[in-house]
C-alpha positions as CSV (number, residue, x, y, z in Angstrom):
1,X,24.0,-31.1,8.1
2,X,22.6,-33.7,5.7
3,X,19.2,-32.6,7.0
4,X,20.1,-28.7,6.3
5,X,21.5,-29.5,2.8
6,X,18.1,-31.7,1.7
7,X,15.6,-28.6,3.3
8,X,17.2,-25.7,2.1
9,X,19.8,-26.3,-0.5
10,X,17.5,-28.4,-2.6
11,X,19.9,-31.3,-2.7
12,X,18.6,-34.6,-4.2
13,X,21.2,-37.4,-3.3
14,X,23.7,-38.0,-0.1
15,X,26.5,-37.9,-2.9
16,X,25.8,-34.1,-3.0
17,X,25.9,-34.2,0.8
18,X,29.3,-36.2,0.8
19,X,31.3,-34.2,-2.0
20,X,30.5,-31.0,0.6
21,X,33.2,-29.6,2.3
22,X,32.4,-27.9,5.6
23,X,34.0,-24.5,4.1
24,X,31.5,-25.0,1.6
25,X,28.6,-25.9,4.0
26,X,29.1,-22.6,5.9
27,X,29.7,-20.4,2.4
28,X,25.6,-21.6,1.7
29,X,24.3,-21.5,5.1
30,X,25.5,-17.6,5.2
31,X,24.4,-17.1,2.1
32,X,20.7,-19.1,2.8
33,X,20.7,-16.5,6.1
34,X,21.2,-13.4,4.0
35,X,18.4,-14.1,1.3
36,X,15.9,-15.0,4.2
37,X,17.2,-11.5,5.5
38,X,16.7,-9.9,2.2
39,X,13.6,-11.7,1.9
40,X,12.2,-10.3,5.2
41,X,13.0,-6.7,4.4
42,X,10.8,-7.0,1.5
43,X,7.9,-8.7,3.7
44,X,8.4,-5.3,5.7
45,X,9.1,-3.4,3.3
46,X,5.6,-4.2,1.2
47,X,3.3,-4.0,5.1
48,X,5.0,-1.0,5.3
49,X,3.9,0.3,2.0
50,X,0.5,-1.1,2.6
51,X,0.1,0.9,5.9
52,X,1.1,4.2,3.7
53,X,-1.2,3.2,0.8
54,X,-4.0,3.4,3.4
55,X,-2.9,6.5,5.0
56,X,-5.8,8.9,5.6
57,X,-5.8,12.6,6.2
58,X,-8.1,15.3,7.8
59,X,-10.7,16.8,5.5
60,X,-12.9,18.4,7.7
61,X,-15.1,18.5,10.6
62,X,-14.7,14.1,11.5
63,X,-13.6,13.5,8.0
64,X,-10.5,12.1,6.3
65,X,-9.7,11.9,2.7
66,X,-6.8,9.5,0.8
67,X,-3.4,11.1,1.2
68,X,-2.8,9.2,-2.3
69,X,-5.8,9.9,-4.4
70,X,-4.2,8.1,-7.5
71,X,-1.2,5.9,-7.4
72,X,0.8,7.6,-10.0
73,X,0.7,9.7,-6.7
74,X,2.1,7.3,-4.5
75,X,4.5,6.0,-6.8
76,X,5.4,7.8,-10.1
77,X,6.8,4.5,-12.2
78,X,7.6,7.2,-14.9
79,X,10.0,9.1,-12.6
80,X,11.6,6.4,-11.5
81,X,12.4,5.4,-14.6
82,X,13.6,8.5,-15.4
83,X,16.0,8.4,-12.3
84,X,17.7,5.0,-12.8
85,X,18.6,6.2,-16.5
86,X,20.2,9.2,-15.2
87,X,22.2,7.2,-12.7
88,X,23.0,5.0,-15.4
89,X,24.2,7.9,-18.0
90,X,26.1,9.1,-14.9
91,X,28.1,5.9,-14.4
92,X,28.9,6.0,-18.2
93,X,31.0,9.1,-18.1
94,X,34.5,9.7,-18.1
95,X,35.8,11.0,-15.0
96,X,37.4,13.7,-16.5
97,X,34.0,15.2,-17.9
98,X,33.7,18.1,-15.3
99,X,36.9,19.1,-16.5
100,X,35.3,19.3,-20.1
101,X,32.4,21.1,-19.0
102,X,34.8,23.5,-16.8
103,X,37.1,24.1,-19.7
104,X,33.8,24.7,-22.4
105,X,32.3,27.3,-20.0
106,X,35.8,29.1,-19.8
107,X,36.0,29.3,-23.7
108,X,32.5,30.8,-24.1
């Protein structure tokens, strides 16, 4: 356990080790196991992306072309953008806003 705590919880002393409680211990070993986890789908994630990046289609007789000519192409950054503020305009509204809408269109 002391082992564990000095490798991957970045403790400095065995007074850290000692004022653990075993609740504790388990509450950061789950935790270490889910970022290693998160930090695997990303390794997979970006080989993943890489394969893409290099994907190649037919352009002719033995030929192949860049499916993603520019990268704005394979991944529009402005658009993107563009979709997380909606979401977060979205999450800002009242939940009674459809019923304002509803009611405007009525009164037209």
């Amino acid at each position: 356990m002391a082992i564990n705590c000095f490798r991957y919880f970045g403790f400095t002393s065995f007074s850290q080790v000692d004022s653990l409680t075993i609740t504790q211990y388990e509450i950061m070993a789950e935790a270490l196991e889910l970022r290693m986890l998160d930090e695997s789908l990303h390794e997979h994630r970006q080989a993943f992306l890489n394969y893409a990046a290099q994907a190649e289609k037919p352009a002719g007789k033995g030929k192949t072309r860049p499916v993603y000519r520019k990268f704005q192409q394979f991944f529009d950054y402005e658009q993107e953008l563009k979709k997380l503020r909606s979401k977060k305009k979205k999450k800002g509204e009242s939940r009674f806003a459809g019923i304002g809408k509803l009611l405007n269109r009525r009164g037209e």
